[in-house]
C-alpha positions, 0 to 999 in steps of 0.5 A, spaced: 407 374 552 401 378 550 398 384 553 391 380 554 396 374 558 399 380 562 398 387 562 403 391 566 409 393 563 415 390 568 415 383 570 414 381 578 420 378 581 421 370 581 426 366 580 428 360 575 424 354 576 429 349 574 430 347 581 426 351 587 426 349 595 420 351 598 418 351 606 411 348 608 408 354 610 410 358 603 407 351 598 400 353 602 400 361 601 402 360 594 396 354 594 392 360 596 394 365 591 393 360 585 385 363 586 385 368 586 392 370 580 390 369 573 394 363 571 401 364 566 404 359 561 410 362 565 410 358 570 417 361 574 413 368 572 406 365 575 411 363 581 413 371 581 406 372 581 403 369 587 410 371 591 408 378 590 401 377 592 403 373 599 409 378 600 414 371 599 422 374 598 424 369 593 432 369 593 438 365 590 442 359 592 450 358 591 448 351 593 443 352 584 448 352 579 445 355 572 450 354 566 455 350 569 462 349 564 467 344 566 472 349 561 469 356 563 466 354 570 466 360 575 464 356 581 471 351 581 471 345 579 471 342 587 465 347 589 460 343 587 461 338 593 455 341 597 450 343 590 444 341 591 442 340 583 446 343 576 442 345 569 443 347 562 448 344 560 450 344 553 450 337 551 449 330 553 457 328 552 459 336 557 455 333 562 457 325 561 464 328 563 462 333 567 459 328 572 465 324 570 469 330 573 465 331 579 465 323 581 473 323 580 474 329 586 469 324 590 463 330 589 458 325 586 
């Protein structure tokens, strides 16, 4: 990012935007600040951005699985009964089997 898209030396809060929930009320607020905050490519950044201007706290969710690895999986293989979405999986035969996995316990 360069300095004319972004002058300030440290980013604002945000959250990664591979999944994000959001209350009525804040989709509204952040509709607002779009008007008035200079538009990012980054959209998780650009998030962050018009967060900070409403004065939006954004927070993480157990429930948001980043990473998730059926050989080295923090969370435990049954943890993922009530997850709400799962990304960055490393190819398309680890999530084949992770989501085999996950239907086998009866999470999915």
């Amino acid at each position: 990012m360069s300095v004319s898209d972004y002058p300030f030396d440290q980013l604002p809060p945000y959250v990664s935007s591979e999944a994000i929930v959001l209350s009525k009320p804040a989709v509204s607020e952040l509709y607002y600040a779009t008007f008035f905050t200079k538009y990012l490519r980054l959209d998780d950044v650009y998030l962050g951005l018009c967060s900070k201007k409403m004065n939006i706290e954004g927070f993480h969710s157990d429930y948001f699985k980043l990473n998730p690895s059926m050989t080295h999986d923090p969370y435990g293989k049954k943890d993922f009964k009530y997850t709400i979405t799962a990304n960055n999986f490393d190819d398309p035969d680890g999530l084949v089997s992770f989501w085999s996995a996950q239907k086998s316990l009866g999470n999915a």
